[in-house]
N, C-alpha and C positions, 0 to 999 in steps of 0.2 A: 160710036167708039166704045172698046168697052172695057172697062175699069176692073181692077182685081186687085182685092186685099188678101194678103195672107196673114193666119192667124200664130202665132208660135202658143202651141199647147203648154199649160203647165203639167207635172209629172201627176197629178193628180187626174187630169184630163186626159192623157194617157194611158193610163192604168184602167181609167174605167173606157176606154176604147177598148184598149187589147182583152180585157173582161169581156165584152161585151160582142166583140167583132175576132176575136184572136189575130187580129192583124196590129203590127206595130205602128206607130201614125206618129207624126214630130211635128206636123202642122198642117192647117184646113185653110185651100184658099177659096174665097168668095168674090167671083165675079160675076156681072150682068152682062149681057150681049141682047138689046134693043129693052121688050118689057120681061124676058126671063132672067130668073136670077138660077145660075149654079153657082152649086157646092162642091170639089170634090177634095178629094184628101192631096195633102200636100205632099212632094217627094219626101221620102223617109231618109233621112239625115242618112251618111253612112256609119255614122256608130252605131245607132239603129240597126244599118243593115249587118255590121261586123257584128253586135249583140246578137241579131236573131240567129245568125248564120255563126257563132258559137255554141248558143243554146241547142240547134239543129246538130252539130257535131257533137255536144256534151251526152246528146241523145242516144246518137245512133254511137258512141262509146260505148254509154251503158245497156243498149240493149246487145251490143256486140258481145260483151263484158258477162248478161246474163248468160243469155246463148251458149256461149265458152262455157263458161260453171254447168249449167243444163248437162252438156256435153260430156264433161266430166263426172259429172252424178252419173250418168246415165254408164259411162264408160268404169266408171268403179264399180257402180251394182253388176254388170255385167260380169265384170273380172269377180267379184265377190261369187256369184252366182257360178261359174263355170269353177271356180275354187272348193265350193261347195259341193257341185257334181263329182268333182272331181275324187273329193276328199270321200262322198260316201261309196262311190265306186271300188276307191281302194281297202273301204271296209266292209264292201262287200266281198270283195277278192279276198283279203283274209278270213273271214268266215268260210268263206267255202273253200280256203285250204285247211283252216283248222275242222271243219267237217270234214273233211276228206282224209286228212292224218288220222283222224279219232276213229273213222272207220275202217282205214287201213289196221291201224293198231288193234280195232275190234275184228279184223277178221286173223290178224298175225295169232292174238291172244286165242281166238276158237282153233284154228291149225294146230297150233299146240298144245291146247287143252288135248286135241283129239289125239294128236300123235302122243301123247303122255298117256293116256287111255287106249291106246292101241299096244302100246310097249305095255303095259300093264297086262292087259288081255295076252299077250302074244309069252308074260311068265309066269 
């Protein structure tokens, strides 16, 4: 016949399982069945299980929680970035119409130099 003690761990005894094993444990039962002896870990209380299975959700929160922020850095550089494109594009577009005025205006100024030099010539 075979006999089985269960042990109720103290929270010290605990601690250095879940250290040690990362598995949560509430108590060790010890039974014999003829000349062997087992050991195996006790059912996990379910606070226990409602704890792990908190601490498992507190997790996958904050890795949600990073991810999201990740996401939004990534999504503000972009928008910074194409704000940036943006912004030097349109000063490039202005330079090359103020170059283009300023030649226009150098070529209005030589026409008329010339034509003022031609009307001169012509009295």
């Amino acid at each position: 016949m075979a006999k089985e003690v269960r042990i109720q761990l103290t929270p010290e005894q605990k601690a250095k399982i879940k250290a040690a094993t990362g598995k949560t444990m509430g108590e060790i039962r010890v039974s014999t069945l003829g000349n062997n002896l087992a050991v195996v870990p006790g059912q996990t209380s379910l606070r226990d299980q409602e704890t792990l299975r908190d601490q498992e959700t507190l997790r996958d929160q904050e890795t949600l929680r990073d991810q999201e922020t990740l996401r939004d850095q990534e999504t503000l550089r972009d928008q910074e970035t194409l704000r940036d494109q943006e912004t030097l594009r349109d000063q490039e577009t202005l330079r090359d119409q103020e170059t283009l005025r300023d030649q226009e205006t150098l070529k209005d100024q030589e026409t008329l130099k010339d034509q003022e030099t031609m009307r001169a010539n012509e009295e």
